[in-house]
C-alpha positions as CSV (number, residue, x, y, z in Angstrom):
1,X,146.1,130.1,113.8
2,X,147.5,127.1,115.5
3,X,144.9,123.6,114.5
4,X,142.7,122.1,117.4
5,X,143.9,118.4,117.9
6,X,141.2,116.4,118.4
7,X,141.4,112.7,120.5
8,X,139.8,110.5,118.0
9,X,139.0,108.3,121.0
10,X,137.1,111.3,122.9
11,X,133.7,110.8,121.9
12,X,132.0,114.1,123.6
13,X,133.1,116.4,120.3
14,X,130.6,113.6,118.6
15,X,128.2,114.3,121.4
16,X,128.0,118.0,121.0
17,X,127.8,117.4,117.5
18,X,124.4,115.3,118.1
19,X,123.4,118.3,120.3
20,X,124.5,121.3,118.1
21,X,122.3,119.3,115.3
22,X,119.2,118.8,117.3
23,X,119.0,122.7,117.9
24,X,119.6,123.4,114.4
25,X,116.3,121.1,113.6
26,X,118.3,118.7,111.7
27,X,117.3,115.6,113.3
28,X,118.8,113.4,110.6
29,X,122.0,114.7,110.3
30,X,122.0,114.2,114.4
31,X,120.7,110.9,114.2
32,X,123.4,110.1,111.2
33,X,125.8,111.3,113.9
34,X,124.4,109.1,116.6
35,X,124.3,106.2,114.6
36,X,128.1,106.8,114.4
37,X,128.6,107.3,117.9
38,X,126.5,103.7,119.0
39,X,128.8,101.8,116.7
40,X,132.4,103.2,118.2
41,X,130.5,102.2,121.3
42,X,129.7,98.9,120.3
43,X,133.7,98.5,119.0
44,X,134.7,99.5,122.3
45,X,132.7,96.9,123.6
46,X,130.0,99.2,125.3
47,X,126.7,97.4,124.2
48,X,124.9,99.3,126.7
49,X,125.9,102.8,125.4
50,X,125.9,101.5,121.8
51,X,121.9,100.8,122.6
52,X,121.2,104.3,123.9
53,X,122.6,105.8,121.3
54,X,120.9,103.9,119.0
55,X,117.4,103.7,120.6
56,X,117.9,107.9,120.6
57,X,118.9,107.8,116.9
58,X,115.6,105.7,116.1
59,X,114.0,108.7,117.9
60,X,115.3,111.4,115.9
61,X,114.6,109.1,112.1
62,X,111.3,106.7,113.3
63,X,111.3,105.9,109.9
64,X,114.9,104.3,109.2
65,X,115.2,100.7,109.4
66,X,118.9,100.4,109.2
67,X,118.8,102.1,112.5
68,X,116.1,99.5,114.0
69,X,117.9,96.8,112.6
70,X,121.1,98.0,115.0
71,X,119.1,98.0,117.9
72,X,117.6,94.1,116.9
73,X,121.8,93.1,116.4
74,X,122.9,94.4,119.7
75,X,119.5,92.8,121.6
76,X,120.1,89.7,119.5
77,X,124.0,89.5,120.9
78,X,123.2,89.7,124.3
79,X,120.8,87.0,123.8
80,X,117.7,89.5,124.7
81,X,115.8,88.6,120.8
């Protein structure tokens, strides 16, 4: 069986992931994944993606700070905090 190659700069298999989490009821594991995605975003420069994703992984674990303290970095580099 010939092995799927995977763009490692294609970010939508890390997207589905998020998704195919959610409907499993594993919101951590999805929000683990989302916290990945937001900081590839913010490498790439995209601040504004890099805040979604992060403002959607505080949604999916309220109750993890490192996740808030992301969201505070970004804000606070843009000059918003």
């Amino acid at each position: 069986m010939p092995k799927a190659i995977v763009d490692p700069d294609d970010l939508q298999p890390r997207v589905e992931l998020v998704r195919l989490y959610e409907r499993a009821g594993r919101k951590l594991d999805a929000a683990a994944e989302q916290v990945k995605l937001g900081g590839i975003q913010a490498e790439r420069g995209d601040t504004e993606g890099a805040l979604e994703s992060f403002e959607r992984a505080a949604v999916l674990a309220p109750e993890n700070l490192d996740i808030l303290e992301k969201i505070l970095g970004l804000h606070e580099s843009r000059g918003e905090a």
